[in-house]
N, C-alpha and C positions, 0 to 999 in steps of 0.2 A: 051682376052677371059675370061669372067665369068665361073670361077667355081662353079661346079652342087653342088647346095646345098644336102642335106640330113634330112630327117623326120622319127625317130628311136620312133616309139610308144609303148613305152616300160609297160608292167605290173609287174611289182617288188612283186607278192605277198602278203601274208596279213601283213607285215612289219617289222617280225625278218629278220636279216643279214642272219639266218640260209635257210631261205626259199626263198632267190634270187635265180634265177638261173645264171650260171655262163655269159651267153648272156648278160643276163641284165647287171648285173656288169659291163662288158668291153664297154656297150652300153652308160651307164650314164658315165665312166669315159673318152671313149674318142668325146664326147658332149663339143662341144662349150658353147652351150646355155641349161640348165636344165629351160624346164616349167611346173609348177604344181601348185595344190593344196596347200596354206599354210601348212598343217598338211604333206602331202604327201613328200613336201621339207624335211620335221623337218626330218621324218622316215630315210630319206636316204640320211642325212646331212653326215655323218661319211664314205662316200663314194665319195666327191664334194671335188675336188680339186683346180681348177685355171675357173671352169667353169663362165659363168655369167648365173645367179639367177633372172628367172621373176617367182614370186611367186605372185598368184591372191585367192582372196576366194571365198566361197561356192556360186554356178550358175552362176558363171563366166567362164562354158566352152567353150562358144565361142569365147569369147574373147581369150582366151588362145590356141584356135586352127586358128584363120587368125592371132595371133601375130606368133604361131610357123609357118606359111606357109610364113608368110612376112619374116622370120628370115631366112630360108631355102632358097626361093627366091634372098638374098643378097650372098647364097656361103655357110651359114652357115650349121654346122652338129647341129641339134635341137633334143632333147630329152624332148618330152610330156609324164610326167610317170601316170600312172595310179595305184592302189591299186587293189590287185587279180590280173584278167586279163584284159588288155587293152580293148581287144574284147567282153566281158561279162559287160557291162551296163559300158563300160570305154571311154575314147577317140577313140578310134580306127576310128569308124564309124564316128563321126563328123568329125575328121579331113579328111577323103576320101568326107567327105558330103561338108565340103570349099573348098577343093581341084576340087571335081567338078564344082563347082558354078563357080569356076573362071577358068573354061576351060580345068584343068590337064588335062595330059594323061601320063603313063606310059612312053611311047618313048619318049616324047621330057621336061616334067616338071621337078619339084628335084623328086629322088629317096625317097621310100616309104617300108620302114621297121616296120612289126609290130612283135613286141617281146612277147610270152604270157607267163604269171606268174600264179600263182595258184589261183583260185575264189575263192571267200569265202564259195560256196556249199563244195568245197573238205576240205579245212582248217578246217571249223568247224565242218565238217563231221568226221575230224579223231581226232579230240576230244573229240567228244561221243561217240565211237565206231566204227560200220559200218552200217550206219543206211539207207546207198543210196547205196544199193546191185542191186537196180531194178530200173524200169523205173521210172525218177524223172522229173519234172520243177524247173525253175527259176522263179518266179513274184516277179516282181517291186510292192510295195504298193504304189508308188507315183502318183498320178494323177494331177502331173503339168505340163507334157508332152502328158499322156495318158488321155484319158475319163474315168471316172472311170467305165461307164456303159460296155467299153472293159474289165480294169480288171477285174469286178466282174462275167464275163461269162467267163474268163481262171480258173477264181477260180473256176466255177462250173465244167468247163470240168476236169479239174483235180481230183476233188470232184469222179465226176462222171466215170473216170478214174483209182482211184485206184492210183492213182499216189504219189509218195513221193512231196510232197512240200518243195521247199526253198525259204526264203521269204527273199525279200532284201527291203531296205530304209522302213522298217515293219510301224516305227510311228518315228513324230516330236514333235515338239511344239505344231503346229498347225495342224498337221495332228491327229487326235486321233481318228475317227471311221473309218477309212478302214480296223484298224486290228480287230476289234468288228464285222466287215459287215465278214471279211473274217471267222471269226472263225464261225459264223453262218450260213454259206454254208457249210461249211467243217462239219460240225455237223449233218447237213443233210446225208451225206454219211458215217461217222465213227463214232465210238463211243466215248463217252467222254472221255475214258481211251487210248485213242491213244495215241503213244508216243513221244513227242516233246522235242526237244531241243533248248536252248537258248544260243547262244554264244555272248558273246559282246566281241571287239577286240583281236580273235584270234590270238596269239601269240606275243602278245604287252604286254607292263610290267604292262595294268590293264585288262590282262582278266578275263573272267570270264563264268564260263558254269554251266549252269542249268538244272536240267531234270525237267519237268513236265510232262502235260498229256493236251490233244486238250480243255477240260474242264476247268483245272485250269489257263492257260499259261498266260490270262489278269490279275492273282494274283501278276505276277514279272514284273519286273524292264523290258522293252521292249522299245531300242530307235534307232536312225540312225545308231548307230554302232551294233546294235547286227541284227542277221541273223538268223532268226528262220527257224529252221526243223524239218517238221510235218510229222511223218511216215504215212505208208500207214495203210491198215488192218493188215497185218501178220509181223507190226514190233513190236519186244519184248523188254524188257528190261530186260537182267540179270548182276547181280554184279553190279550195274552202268552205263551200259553201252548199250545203243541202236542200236540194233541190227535189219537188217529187210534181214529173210533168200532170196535167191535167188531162191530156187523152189527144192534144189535138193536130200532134204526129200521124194520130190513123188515118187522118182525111183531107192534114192540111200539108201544103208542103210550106216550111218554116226558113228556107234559105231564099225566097225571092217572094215578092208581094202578088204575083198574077199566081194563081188558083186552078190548078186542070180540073177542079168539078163549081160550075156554076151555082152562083147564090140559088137560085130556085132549086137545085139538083141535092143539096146537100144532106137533107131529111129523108131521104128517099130510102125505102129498103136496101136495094142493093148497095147501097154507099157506105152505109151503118148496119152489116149483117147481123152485129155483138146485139143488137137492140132487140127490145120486144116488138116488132110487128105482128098484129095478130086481125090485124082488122073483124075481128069478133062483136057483134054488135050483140047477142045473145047467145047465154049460155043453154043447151036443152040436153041435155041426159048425160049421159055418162061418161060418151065417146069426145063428145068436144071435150068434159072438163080433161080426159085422160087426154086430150090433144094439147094443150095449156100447160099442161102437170109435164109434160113429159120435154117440151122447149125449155122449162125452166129449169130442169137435169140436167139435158145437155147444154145450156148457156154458162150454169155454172161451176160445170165437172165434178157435181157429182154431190152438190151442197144443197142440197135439195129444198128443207125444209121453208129457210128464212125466201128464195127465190121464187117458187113456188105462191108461197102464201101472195108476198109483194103482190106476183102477177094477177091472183084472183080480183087480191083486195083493191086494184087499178082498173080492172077490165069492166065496161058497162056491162050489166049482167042483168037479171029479173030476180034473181033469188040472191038473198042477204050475204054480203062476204065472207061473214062469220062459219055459214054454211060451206058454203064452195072450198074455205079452207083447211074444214074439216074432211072434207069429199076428197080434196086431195090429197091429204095426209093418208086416208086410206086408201087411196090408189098407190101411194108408193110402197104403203104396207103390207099392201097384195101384189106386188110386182117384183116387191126383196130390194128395194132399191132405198129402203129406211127399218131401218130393226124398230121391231116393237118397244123396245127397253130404252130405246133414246127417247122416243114419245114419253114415255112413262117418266125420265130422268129430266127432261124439262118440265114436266107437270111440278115432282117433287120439288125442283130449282122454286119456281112460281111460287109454291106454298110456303119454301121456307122463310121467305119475307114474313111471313105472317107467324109462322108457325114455330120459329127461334126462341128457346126460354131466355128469359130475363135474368140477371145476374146478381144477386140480390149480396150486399158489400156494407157489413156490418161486423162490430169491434164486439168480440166476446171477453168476460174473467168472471172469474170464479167466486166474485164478492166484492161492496165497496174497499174493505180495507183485507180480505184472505186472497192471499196471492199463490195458494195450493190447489191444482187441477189435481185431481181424482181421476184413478184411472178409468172410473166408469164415465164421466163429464167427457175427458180423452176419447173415449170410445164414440158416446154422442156427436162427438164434433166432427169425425173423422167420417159416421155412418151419415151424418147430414149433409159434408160437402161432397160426399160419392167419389167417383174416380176423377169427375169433370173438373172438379171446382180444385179451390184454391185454401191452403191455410197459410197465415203469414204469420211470423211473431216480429214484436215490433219494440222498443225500447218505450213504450207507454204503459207498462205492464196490462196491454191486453191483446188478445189474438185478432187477429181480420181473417172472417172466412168468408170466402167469395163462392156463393150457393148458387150455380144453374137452375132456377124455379120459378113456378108461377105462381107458387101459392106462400109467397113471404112469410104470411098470418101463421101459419105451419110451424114454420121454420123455426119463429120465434116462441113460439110455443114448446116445441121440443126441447129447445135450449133452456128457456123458463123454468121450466117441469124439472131439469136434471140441476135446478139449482145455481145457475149461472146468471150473469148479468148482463144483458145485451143492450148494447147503445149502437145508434145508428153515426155513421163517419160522414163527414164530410164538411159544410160549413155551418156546424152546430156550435154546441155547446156540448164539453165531454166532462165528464171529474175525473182529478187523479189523483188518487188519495195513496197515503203510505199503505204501513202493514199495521200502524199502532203497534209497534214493539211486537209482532208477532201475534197480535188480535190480543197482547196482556195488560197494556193502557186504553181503553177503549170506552174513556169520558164521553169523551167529543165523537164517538161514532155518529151515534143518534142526527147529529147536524148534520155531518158528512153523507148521511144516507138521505135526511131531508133535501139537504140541495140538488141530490142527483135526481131525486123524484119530483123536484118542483123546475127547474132549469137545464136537467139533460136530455140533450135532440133539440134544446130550441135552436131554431134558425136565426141567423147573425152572418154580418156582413162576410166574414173569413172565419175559419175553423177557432175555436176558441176552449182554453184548458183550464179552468179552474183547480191548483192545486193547493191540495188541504196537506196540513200535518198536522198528525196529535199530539206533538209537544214538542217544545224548545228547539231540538236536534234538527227540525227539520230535514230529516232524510227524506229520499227520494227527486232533490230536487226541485220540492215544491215551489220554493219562494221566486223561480227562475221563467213559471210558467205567464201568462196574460194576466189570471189573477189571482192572488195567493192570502191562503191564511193560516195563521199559527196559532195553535192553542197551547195558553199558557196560565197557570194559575186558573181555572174555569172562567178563562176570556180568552181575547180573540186578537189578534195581532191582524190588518188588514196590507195587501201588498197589492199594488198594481203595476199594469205594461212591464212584465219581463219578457226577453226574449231568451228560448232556450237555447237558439242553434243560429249557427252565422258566428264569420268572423268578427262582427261587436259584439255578439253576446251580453248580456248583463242582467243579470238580478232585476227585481220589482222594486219598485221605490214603495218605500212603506208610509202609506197613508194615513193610519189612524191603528192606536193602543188601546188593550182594554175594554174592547165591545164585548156587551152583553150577547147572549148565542141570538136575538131576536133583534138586535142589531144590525149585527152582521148579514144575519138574512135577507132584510130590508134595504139594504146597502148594496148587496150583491143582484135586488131584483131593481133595483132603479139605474144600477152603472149598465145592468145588460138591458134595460126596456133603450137607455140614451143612447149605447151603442149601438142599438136596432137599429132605430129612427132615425140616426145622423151617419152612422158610416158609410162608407163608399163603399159598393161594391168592392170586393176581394183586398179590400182595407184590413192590413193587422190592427191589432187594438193597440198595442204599442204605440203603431201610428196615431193612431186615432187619436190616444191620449194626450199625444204629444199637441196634436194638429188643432185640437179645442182646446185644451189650457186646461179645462175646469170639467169634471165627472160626477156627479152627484155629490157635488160640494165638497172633491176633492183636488188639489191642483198640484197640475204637473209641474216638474221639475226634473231640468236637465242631469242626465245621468253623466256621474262624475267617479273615472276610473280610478285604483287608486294609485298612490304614487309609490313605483319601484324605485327603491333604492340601490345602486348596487356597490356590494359589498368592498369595504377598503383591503381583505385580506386575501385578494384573489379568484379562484376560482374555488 
């Protein structure tokens, strides 16, 4: 009988030792399997004792969540750790989201632990003070997942909300105006003197915290690691330290202990005017609910909608809140006191979640071995990625067109039709073949176009390039790629683990002379089924080859740079 595996999702915190909680510790130490984040492993290295180490990097979380479900699956205890909290933009939710796909269920699959650690709202929060005393958000700045047109209407309703901001994955490289669009909303609702904070790696030996102001904050240093937090209206700054009071100056007096409104006295309407009293115990026609609709205008100067609704959907009523909330949206729409076109502009916000095409990110050219785009192919490619999309050229002699669509199938068909070759990108298998002398040696085509048919798009642990040449010269670089072959004499020279790019660099170590074309083939589907099976998530094959020795009965060997001499007659 197979023993039940286990999946411990663990959130370790913002990554001092000091700020585990004691779960997590005992959770990672008695972990078969640790999977994470490069960086993530590093943090809570000084914790890993006899475990085995699948360490993947950055947007490799899926991979890292069907490797820990496979790992669990086999009997093992899997620990996927997360930074902060697992559940707060961590693993959590993806590994329940593979766990579904493939059937889970609670009663009968591995067991399902999620461990939560401290998110980076709190950490950085008790570094500036106490600046999230009141009602606050979380947003993600990233819009690689999200449409941005979602996040920039959270940003507004929060704007519009009054709400404390915490802003996670703020800016990257390549991302530089979401935090420019975000401060421009927020700006709309606060003043420039609001008061923000900037944390970069909380409690890590390069933190670092900043106070600014909603105005100044694009002045500093703002990247993946720092977490900004934008007060509301009534957050202050004294001594250093941002503060945003909790409310309790209306009613309390804060400079001496004795109280001029008595404990029983303090709930009372007239003590708390700001509040809902409504003592409404039934809603009946029109005039109550317009009695309701119209406290919740004036309570919130003029904010009507999100106030409003609250109210209904709180108030003991007879008829379903859903109703009532609608009943009042049309009373503001007959009173002018809400435009018709904001209704309508949140409806569409609502649908776009659903209704956002899909970005379909696939490698086009013109031939295995013809590297000539036709002007009519050019035209195809230009009239399928529209205005929206994207064309890249790329030093792999093939294009990336990134297609806004819902109907992929289409896509690729169009492309097909005009004669092109479309491979999908990502962590496959791609070919990259020469030109054959300008398509004038074109022996060995025949193989080159069987491999692409029998081995390109398959999935494999990290992106993988098999490059071919049709003779001797090897141009193109081929012999440099993961796995390389050269045709020579009507045989096959075989090359494995190069890398192309990186400061080591270096050529494929060449395996095996003189394979027949039905060799080679056989050769090429046994190294890629082993490197299925056994590599680590987001594992180069290089590595890979290195890290087993031995590939389908071929063995590695340390790559040996060669020796510069240099010259006795100067320069």
């Amino acid at each position: 009988m197979t023993t039940r595996g286990k999946l411990l999702v663990i959130g370790f915190g913002p990554g001092s030792f000091d700020h585990i909680t004691d779960r997590a510790r005992t959770a990672i130490q008695e972990s078969d399997v640790i999977i994470g984040y490069n960086t993530y492993v590093d943090l809570i290295r000084g914790l890993l004792t006899h475990q085995e180490i699948v360490r993947t990097g950055m947007t490799e979380e899926v991979s890292r969540a069907i490797e820990a479900v496979r790992q669990a699956e086999l009997g093992k205890k899997v620990a996927v750790i997360s930074s902060g909290d697992a559940g707060v933009y961590g693993m959590a939710g993806l590994v329940y989201e593979v766990l579904i796909e493939q059937g889970w269920t609670e009663a009968t699959g591995v067991e399902v632990e999620v461990i939560p650690g401290i998110s980076a709202i709190n950490s950085c929060a008790s570094l500036l003070g106490a600046p999230v005393m009141h009602d606050a958000c979380t947003i993600s700045l990233s819009d690689h997942l999200t449409p941005w047109e979602v996040i920039a209407k959270r940003v507004e309703a929060a704007g519009m909300g009054d709400f404390i901001v915490a802003l996670y994955n703020p800016r990257s490289g390549r991302r530089t105006r979401q935090i420019v669009e975000t401060q421009r909303i927020l700006l709309k609702y606060r003043p420039a003197e609001t008061p923000v904070g900037l944390v970069k790696s909380a409690y890590r030996a390069s933190q670092q915290v900043v106070l600014t102001t909603l105005g100044e904050m694009l002045e500093h240093d703002i990247g993946m690691l720092t977490t900004v937090i934008i007060g509301n209206t009534s957050t202050k700054v004294y001594d250093g330290k941002m503060i945003t009071p909790r409310g309790y100056q209306r009613k309390y007096t804060l400079d001496r202990a004795e109280q001029p409104i008595r404990m029983n006295e303090r709930l009372k309407e007239e003590h708390e005017p700001w509040a809902l009293h409504g003592g409404v115990s039934e809603v009946r026609g029109n005039k109550q609910a317009e009695s309701i609709v119209t406290a919740g205008v004036a309570m919130t100067s003029g904010v009507a909608v999100p106030s409003s609704a609250v109210a209904l959907a709180e108030a003991p009523v007879s008829r379903s809140s859903a109703a009532l909330a609608m009943e009042a949206v049309s009373l503001l729409v007959n009173r002018g006191v809400l435009e018709t076109s904001v209704v309508e502009r949140d409806a569409r916000v609502q649908g776009a979640l659903f209704s956002q095409p899909l970005i379909l990110e696939i490698a086009v050219s013109p031939g295995v071995g013809n590297k000539k785009l036709t002007p009519k192919q050019m035209a195809v490619m230009l009239d399928v990625v529209g205005e929206d999309g994207e064309v890249e050229y790329t030093p792999h002699h093939y294009v990336i067109l990134r297609v806004p669509t819902r109907d992929p199938e289409f896509v690729s068909e169009v492309l097909t039709h005009a004669g092109m070759i479309v491979q999908p990108i990502g962590d496959v298998v791609q070919l990259k073949a020469c030109d054959f002398c300008n398509l004038e040696k074109t022996e060995s085509l025949p193989q080159a176009e069987e491999l692409l048919q029998r081995f390109g798009g398959l999935s494999v642990p990290k992106e993988l390039k098999i490059g071919f040449a049709g003779c001797g010269m090897a141009c193109y670089g081929s012999v440099n790629e993961d796995i390389a072959m050269v045709y020579r004499r009507g045989k096959f020279d075989l090359f494995l683990g190069g890398k192309a790019i990186g400061r080591n660099a270096h050529p494929a170590q060449r395996v095996a002379e003189g394979l027949e074309p039905s060799e080679l083939l056989s050769a090429v589907e046994e190294i890629l089924a082993t490197y299925k099976a056994k590599g680590h998530p987001d594992e180069r094959f290089h590595k890979f080859f290195k890290r087993v020795g031995d590939v389908a009965g071929f063995h590695h060997e340390d790559y040996q740079a060669p020796l510069v001499i240099e010259s006795i007659c100067g320069d």
